[in-house]
DRENPA-3360 file (N, C-alpha, C; in nm, 2 decimals, always signed):
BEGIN
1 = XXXXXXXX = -5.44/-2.74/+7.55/-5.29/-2.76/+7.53/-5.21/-2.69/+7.64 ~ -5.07/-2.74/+7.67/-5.03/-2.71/+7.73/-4.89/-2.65/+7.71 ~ -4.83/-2.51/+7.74/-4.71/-2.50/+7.72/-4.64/-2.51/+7.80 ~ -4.51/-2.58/+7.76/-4.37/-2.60/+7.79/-4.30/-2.48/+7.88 ~ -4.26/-2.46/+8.00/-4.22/-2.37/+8.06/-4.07/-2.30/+8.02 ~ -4.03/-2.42/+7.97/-3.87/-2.37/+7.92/-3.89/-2.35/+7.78 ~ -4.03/-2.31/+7.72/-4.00/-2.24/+7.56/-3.96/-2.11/+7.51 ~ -3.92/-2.08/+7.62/-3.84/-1.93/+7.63/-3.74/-1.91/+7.55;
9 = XXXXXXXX = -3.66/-2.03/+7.55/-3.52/-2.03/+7.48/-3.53/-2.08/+7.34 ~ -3.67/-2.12/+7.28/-3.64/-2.20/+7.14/-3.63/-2.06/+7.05 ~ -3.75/-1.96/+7.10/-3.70/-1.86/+6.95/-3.59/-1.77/+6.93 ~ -3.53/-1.82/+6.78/-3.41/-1.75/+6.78/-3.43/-1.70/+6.65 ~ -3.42/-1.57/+6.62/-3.46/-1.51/+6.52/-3.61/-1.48/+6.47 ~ -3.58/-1.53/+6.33/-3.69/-1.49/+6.26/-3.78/-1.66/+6.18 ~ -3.68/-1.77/+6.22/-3.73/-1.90/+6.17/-3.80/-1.95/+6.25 ~ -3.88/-2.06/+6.14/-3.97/-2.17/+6.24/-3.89/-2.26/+6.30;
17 = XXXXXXXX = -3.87/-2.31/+6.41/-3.83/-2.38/+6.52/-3.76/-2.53/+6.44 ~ -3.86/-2.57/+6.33/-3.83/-2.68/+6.31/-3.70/-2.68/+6.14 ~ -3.74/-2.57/+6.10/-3.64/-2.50/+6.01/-3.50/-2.49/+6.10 ~ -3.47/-2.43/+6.23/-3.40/-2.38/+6.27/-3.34/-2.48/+6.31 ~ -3.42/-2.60/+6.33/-3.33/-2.75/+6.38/-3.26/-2.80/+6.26 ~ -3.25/-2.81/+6.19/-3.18/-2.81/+6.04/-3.05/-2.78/+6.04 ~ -3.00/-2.67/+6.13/-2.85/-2.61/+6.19/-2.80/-2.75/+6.20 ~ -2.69/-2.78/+6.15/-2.65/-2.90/+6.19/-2.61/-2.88/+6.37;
25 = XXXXXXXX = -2.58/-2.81/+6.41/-2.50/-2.82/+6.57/-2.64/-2.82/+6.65 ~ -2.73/-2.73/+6.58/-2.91/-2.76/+6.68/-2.96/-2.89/+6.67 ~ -2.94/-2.94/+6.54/-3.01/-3.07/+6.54/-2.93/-3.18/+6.59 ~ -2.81/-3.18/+6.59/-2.73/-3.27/+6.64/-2.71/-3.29/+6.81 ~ -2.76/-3.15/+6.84/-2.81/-3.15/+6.99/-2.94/-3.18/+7.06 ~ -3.02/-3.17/+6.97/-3.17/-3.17/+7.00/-3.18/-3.37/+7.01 ~ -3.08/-3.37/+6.88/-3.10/-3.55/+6.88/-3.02/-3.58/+7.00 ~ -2.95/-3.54/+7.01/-2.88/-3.62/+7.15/-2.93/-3.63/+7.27;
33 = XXXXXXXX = -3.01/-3.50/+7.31/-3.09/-3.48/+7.45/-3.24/-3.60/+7.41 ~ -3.31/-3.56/+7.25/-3.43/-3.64/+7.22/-3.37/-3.81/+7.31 ~ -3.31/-3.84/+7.26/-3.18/-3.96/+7.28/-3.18/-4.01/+7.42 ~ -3.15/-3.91/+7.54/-3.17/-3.92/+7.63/-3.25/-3.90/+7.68 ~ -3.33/-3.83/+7.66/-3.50/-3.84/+7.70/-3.62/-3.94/+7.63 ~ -3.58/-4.04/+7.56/-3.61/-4.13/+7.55/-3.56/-4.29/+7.59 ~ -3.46/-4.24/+7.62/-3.38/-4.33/+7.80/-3.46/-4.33/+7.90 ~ -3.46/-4.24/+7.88/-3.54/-4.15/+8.07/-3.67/-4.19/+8.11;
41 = XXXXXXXX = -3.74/-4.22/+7.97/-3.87/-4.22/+7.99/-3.94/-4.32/+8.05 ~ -3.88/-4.46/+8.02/-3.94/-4.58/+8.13/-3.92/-4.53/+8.29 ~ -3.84/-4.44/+8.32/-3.84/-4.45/+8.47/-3.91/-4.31/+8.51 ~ -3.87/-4.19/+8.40/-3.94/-4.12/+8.42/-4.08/-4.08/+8.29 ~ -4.18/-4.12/+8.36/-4.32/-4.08/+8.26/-4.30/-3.90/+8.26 ~ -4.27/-3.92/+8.11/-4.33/-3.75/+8.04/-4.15/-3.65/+8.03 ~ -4.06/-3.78/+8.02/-3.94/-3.70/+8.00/-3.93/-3.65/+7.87 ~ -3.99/-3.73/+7.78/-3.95/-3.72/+7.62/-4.08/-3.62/+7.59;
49 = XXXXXXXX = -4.06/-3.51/+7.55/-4.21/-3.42/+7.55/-4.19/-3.30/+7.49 ~ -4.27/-3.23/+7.36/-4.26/-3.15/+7.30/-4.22/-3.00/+7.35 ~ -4.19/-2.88/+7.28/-4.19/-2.78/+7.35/-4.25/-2.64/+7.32 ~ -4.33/-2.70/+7.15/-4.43/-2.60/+7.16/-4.53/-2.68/+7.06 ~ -4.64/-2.64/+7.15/-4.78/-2.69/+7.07/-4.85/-2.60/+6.92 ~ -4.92/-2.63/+6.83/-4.98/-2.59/+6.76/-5.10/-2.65/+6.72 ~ -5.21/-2.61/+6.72/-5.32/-2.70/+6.64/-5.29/-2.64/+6.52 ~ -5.32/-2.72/+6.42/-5.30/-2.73/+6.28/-5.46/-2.72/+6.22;
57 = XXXXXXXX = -5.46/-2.62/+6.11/-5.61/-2.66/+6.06/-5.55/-2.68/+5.84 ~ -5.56/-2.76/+5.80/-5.60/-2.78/+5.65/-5.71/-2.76/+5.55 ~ -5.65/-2.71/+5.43/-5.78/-2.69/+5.34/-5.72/-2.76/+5.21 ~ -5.75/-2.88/+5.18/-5.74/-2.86/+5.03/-5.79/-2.89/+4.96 ~ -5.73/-2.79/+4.87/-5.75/-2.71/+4.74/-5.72/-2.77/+4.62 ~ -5.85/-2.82/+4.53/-5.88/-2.92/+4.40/-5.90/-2.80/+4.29 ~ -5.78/-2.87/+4.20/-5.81/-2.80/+4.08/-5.96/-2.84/+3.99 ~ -5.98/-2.78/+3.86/-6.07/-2.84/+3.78/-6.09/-2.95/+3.74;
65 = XXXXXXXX = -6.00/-3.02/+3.74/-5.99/-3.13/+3.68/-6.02/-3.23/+3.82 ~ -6.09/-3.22/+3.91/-6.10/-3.28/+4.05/-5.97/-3.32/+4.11 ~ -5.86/-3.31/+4.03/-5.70/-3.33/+4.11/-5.66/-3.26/+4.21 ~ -5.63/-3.32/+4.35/-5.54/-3.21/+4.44/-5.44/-3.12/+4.43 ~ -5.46/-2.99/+4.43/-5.35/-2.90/+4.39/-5.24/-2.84/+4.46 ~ -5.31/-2.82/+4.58/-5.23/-2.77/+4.70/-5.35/-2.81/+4.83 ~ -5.25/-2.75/+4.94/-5.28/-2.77/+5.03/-5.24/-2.66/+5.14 ~ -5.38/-2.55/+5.19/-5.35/-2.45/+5.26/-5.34/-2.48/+5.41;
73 = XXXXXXXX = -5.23/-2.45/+5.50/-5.17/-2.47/+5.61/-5.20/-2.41/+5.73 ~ -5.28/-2.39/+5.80/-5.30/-2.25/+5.93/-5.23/-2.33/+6.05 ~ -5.19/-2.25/+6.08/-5.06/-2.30/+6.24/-5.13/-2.19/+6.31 ~ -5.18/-2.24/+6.40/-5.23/-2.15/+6.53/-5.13/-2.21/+6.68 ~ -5.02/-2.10/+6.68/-4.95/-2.15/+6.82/-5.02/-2.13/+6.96 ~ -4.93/-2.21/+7.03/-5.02/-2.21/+7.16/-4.99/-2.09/+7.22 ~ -5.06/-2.02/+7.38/-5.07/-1.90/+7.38/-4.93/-1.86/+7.47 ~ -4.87/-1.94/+7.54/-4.73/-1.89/+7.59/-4.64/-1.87/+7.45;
81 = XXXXXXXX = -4.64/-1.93/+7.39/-4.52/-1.91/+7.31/-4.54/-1.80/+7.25 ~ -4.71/-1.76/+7.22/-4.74/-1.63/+7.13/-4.70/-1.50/+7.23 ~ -4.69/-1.53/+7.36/-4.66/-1.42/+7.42/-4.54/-1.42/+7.42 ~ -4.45/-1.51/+7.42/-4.33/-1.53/+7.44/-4.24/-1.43/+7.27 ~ -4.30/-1.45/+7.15/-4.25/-1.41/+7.04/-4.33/-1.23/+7.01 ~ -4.41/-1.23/+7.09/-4.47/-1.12/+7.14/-4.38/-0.99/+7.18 ~ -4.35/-1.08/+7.28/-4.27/-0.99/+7.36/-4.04/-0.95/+7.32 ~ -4.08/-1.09/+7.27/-3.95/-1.09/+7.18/-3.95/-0.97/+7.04;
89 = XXXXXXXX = -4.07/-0.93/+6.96/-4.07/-0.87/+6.88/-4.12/-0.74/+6.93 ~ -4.13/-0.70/+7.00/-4.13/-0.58/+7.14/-4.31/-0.53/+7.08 ~ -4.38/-0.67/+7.07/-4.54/-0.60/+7.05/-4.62/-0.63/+7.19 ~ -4.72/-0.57/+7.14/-4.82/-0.57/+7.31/-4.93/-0.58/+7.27 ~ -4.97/-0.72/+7.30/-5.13/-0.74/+7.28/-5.22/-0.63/+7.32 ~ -5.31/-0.60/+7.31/-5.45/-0.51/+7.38/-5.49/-0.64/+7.47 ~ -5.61/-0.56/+7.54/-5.67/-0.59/+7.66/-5.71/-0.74/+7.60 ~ -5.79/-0.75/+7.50/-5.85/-0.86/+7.41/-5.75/-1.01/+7.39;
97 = XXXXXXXX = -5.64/-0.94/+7.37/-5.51/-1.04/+7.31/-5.50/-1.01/+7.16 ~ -5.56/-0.93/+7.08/-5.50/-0.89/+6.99/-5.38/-0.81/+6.94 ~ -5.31/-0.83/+6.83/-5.21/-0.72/+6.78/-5.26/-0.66/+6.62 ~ -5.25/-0.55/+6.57/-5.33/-0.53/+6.46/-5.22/-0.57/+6.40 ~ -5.29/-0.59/+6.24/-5.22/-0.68/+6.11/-5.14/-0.63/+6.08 ~ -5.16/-0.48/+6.07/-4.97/-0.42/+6.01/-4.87/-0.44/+6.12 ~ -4.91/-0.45/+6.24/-4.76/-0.45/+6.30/-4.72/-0.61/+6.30 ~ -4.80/-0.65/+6.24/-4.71/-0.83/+6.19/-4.65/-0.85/+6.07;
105 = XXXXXXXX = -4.70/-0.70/+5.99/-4.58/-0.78/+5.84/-4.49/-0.81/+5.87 ~ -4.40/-0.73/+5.92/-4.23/-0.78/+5.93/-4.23/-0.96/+5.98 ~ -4.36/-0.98/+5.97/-4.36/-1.16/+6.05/-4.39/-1.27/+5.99 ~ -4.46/-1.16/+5.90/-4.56/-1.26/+5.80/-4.48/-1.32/+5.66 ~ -4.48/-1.52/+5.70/-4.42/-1.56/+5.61/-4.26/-1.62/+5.66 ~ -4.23/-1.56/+5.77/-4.07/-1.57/+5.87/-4.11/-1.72/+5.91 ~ -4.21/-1.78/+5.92/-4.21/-1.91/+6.03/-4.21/-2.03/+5.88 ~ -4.19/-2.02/+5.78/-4.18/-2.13/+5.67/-4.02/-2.09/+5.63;
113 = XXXXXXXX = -3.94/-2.03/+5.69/-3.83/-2.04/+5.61/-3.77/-2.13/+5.66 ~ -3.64/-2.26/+5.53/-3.58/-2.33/+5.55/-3.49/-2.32/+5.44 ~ -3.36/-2.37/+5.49/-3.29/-2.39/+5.38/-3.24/-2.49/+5.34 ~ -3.29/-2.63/+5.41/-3.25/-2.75/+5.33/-3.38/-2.79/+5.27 ~ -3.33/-2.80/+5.18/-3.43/-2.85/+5.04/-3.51/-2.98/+5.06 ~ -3.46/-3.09/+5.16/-3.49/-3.19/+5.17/-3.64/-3.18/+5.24 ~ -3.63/-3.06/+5.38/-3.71/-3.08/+5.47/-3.85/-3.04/+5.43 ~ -3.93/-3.13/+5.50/-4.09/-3.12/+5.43/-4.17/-3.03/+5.48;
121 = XXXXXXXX = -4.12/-2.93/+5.60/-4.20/-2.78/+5.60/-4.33/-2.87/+5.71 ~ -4.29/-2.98/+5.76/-4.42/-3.04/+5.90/-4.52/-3.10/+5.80 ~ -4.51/-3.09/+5.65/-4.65/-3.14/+5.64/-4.58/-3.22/+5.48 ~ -4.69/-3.38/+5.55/-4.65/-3.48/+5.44/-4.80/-3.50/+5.40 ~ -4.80/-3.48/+5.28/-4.87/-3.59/+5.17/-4.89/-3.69/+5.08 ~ -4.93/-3.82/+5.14/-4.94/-3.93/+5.07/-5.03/-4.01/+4.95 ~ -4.97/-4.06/+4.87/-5.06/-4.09/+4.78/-5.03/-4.28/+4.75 ~ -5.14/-4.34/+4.83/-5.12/-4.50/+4.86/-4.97/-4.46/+4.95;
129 = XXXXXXXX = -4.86/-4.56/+4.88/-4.74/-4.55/+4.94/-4.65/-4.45/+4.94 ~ -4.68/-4.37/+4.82/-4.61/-4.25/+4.77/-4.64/-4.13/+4.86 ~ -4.50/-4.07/+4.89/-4.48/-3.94/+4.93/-4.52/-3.83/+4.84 ~ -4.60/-3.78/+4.84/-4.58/-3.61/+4.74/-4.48/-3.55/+4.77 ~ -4.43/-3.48/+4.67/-4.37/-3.39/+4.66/-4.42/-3.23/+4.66 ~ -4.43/-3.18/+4.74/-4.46/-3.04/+4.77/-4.39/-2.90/+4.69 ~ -4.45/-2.78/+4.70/-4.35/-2.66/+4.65/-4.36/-2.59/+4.75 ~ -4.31/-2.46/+4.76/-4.24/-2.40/+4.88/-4.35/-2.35/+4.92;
137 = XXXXXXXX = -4.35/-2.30/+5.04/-4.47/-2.21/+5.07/-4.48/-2.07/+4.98 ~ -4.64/-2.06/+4.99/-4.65/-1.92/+4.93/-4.78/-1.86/+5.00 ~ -4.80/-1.73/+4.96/-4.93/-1.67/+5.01/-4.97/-1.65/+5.14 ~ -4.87/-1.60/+5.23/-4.82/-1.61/+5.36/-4.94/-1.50/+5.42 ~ -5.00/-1.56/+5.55/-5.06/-1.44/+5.63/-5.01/-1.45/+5.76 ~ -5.07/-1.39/+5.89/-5.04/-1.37/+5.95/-5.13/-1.29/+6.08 ~ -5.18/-1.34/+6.19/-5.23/-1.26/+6.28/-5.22/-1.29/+6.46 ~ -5.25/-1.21/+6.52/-5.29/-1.27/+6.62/-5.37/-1.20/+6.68;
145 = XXXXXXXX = -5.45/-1.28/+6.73/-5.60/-1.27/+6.76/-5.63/-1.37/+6.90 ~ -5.69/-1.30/+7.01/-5.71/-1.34/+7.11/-5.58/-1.43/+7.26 ~ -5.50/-1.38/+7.21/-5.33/-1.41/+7.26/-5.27/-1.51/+7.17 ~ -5.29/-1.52/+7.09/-5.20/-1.63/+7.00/-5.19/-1.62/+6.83 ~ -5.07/-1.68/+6.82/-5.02/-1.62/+6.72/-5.08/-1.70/+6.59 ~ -5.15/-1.70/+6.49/-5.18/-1.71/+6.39/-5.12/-1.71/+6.27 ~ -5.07/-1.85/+6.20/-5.02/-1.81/+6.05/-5.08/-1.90/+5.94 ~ -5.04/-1.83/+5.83/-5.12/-1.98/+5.72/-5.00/-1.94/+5.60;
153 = XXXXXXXX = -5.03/-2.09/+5.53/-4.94/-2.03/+5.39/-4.97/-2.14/+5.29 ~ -4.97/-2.15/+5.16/-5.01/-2.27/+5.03/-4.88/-2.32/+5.02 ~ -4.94/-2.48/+5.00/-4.82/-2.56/+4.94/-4.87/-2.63/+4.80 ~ -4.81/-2.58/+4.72/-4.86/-2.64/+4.59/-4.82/-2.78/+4.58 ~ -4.86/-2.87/+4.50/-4.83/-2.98/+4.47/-4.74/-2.99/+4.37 ~ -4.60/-3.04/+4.36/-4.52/-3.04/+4.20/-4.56/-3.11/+4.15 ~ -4.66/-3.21/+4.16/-4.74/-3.28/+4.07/-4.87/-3.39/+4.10 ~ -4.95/-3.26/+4.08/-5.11/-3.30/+4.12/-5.17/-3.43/+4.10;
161 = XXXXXXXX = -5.26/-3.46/+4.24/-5.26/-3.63/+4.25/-5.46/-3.65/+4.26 ~ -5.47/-3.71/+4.19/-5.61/-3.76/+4.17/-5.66/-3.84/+4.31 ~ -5.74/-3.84/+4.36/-5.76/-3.87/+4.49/-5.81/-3.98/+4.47 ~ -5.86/-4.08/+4.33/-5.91/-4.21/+4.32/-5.80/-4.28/+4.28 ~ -5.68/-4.22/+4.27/-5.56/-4.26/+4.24/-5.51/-4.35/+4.38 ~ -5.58/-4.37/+4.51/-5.51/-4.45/+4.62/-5.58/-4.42/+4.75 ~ -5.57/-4.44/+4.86/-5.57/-4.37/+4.96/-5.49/-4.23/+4.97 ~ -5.57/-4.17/+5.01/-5.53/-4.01/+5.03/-5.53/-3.93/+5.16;
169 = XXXXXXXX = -5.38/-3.92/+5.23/-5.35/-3.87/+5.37/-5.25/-3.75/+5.36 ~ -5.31/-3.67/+5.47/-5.23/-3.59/+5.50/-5.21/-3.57/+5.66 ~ -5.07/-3.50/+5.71/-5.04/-3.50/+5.82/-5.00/-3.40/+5.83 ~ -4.97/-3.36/+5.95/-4.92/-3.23/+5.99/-4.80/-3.28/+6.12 ~ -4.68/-3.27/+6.09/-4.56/-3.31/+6.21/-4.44/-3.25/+6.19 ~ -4.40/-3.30/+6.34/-4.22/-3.21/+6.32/-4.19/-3.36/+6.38 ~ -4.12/-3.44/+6.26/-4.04/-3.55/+6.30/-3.93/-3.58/+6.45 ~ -3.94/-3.49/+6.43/-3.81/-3.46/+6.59/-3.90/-3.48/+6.70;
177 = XXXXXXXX = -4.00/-3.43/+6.66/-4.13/-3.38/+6.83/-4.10/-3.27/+6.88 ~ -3.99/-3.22/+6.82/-3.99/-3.05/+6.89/-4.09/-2.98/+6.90 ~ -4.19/-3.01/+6.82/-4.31/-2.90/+6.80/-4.43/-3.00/+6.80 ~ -4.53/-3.01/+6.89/-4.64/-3.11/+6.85/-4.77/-3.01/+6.82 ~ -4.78/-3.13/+6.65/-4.93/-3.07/+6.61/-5.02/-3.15/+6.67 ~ -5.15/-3.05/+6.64/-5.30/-3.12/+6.68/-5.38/-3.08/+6.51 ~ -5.40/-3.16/+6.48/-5.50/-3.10/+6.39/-5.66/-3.18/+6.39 ~ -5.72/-2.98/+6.39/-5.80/-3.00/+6.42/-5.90/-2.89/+6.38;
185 = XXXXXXXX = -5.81/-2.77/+6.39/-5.91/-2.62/+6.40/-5.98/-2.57/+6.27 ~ -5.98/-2.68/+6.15/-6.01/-2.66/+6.09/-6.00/-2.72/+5.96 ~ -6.06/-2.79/+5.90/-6.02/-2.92/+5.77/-6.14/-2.91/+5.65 ~ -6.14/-2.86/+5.58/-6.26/-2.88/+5.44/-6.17/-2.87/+5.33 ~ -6.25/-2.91/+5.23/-6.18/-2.92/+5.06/-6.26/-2.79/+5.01 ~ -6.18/-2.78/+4.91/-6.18/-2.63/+4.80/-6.21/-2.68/+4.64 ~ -6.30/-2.67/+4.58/-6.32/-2.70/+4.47/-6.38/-2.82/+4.43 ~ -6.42/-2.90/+4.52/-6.47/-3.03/+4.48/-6.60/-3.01/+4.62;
193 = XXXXXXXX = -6.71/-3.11/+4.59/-6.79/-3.08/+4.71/-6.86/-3.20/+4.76 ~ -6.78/-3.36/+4.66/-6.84/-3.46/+4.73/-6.67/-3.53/+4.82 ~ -6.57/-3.47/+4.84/-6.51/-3.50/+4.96/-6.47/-3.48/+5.06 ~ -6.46/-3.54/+5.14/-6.48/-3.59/+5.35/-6.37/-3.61/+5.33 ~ -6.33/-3.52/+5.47/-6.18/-3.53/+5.56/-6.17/-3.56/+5.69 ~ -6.13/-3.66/+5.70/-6.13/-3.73/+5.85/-6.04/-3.77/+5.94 ~ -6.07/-3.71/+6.05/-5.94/-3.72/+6.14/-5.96/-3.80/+6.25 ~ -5.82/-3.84/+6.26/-5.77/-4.02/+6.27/-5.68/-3.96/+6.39;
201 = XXXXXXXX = -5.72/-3.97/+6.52/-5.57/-3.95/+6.62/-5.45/-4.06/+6.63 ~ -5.38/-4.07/+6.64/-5.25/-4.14/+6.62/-5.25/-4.30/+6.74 ~ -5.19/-4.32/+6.79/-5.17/-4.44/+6.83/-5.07/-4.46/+6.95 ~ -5.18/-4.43/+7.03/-5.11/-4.38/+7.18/-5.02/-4.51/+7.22 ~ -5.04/-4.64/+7.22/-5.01/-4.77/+7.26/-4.88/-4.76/+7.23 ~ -4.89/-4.76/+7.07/-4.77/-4.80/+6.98/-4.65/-4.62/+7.01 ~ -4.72/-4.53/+7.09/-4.61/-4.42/+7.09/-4.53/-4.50/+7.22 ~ -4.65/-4.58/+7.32/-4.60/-4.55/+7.44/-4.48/-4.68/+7.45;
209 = XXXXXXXX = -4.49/-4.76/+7.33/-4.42/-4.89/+7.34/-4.28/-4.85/+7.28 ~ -4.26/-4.74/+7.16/-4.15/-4.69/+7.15/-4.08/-4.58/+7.22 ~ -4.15/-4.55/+7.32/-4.06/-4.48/+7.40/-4.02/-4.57/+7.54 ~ -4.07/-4.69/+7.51/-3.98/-4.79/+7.60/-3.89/-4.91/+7.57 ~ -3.87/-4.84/+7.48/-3.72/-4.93/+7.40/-3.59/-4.95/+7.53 ~ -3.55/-5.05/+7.57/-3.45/-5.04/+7.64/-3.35/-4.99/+7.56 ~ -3.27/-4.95/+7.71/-3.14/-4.93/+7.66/-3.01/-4.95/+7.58 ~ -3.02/-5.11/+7.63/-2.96/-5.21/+7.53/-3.00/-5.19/+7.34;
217 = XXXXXXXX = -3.13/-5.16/+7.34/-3.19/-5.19/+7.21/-3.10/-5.06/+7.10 ~ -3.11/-4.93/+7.22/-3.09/-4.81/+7.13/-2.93/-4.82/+7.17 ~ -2.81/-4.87/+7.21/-2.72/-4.88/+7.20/-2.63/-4.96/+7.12 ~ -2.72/-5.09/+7.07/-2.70/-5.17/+6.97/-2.75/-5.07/+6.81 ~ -2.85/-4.99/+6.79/-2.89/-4.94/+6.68/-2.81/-4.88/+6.64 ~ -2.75/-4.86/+6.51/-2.65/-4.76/+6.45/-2.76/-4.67/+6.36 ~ -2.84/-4.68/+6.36/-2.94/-4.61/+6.29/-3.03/-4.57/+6.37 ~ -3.01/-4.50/+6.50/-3.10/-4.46/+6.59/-3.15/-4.30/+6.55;
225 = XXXXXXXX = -3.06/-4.22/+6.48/-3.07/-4.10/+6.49/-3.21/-4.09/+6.36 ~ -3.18/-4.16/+6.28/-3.33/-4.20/+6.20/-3.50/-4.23/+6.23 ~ -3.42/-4.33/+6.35/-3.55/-4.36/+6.45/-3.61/-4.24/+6.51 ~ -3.50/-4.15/+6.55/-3.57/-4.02/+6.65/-3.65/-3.94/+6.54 ~ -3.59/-3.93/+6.47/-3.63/-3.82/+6.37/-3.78/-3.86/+6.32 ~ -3.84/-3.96/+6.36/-3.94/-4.00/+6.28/-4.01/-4.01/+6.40 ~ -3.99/-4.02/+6.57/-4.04/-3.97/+6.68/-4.22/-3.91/+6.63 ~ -4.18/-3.78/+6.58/-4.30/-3.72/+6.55/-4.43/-3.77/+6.51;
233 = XXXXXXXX = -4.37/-3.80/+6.40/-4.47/-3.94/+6.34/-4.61/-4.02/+6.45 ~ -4.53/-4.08/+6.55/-4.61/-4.14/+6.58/-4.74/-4.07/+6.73 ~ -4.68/-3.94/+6.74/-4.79/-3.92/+6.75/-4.90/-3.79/+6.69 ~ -4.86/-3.81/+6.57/-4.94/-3.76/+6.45/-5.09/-3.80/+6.45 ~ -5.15/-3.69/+6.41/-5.30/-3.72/+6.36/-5.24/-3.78/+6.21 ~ -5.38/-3.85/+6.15/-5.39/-3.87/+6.04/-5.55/-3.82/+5.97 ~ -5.53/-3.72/+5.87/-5.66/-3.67/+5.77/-5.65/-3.78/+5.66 ~ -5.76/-3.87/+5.65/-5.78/-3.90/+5.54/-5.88/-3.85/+5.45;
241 = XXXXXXX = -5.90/-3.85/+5.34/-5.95/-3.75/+5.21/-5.97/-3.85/+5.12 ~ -6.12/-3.87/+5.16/-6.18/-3.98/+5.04/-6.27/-3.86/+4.97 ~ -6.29/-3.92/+4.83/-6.35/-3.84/+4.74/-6.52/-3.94/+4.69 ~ -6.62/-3.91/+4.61/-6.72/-4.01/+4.60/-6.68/-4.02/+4.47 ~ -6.63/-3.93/+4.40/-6.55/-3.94/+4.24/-6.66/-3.88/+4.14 ~ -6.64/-3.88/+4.03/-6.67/-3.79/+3.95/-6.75/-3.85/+3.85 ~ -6.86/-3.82/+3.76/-6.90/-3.95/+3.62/-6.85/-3.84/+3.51;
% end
């Protein structure tokens, strides 16, 4: 992975990046530049481009009843930005790239806050055509280990979905593309032991066909700021999570 040279400026505070776009005057600027950098992009290759990486790893977690319960989240950032919030929180790796775990409390748990209710915290779960509904994060950790910054946290389900109940996906994204996941660093189930999680890379063609929308097209759209927002999306991995089922 590669970091973004101007990710200097995205950390402000104590929020995650994609919580922070939620500001209406940040998000209303991030879409307008997104906007224009997807103008840009037929003439110039690689205008429209994230600005901080994460591999994403998932675990989830089946209750007794073989139903999905939650779903645990690890965000491993890339290693400029971990130096970058590093040095913003005035810590100093050792020679290794570590920082010990007490001096990250004050951290641990700061990268899931949001305050619009709507936003899905980067990670959707589908059930056939149905969206889940998720609960807030919880059970927050926190490390960094080898120059980069490590976090994890549980997302419960508000109401737990049987995995023979449809196809069963999960993703990890920041609709905007401000932030591109990889998932990858890590994917097993918890509680059940006959289901496989498989990961599905996104659809490079179909990214590279939407970021050549003429001009004309996105000036005619009155619903373009929808279209960006969902940017992310396409170049999303996708986990699917078949189960063999139960007698």
């Amino acid at each position: 992975m590669q970091a973004c040279p101007h990710s200097s400026t995205l950390w402000r505070g104590d929020r995650h990046l994609s919580a922070r776009m939620r500001a209406p005057s940040f998000r209303t600027m991030w879409i307008a530049l997104l906007a224009l950098a997807l103008l840009l992009a037929r003439a110039l290759p690689g205008a429209a481009h994230p600005h901080v990486f994460i591999d994403a790893g998932l675990r989830l977690v089946f209750d007794e009843t073989g139903k999905l319960a939650a779903v645990r989240v690890v965000w491993v950032y890339d290693a400029y930005y971990s130096l970058l919030l590093a040095a913003d929180k005035g810590l100093a790796p050792d020679a290794a790239g570590n920082i010990p775990g007490p001096d990250l409390e004050p951290l641990r748990g700061r990268d899931v806050l949001w305050d619009d209710p709507d936003f899905h915290g980067d990670l959707y779960v589908r059930s056939g055509e149905r969206l889940v509904a998720l609960g807030a994060p919880q059970e927050h950790t926190a490390a960094f280990a080898e120059g980069r910054y490590v976090t994890s946290h549980l997302r419960p389900l508000i109401e737990r979905v049987d995995p023979a109940a449809g196809p069963l996906v999960v993703q990890v994204y920041d609709a905007t593309y401000f932030v591109h996941y990889e998932t990858g660093v890590a994917l097993d189930a918890q509680g059940r032991d006959d289901c496989t999680l498989t990961r599905e890379g996104p659809d490079l063609e179909l990214a590279a066909s939407t970021l050549s929308i003429p001009l004309s097209e996105f000036a005619a759209d009155r619903n373009i700021e929808a279209q960006i927002e969902e940017l992310g999306a396409l170049f999303a991995d996708r986990v699917l999570v078949t189960c063999a089922g139960r007698s």
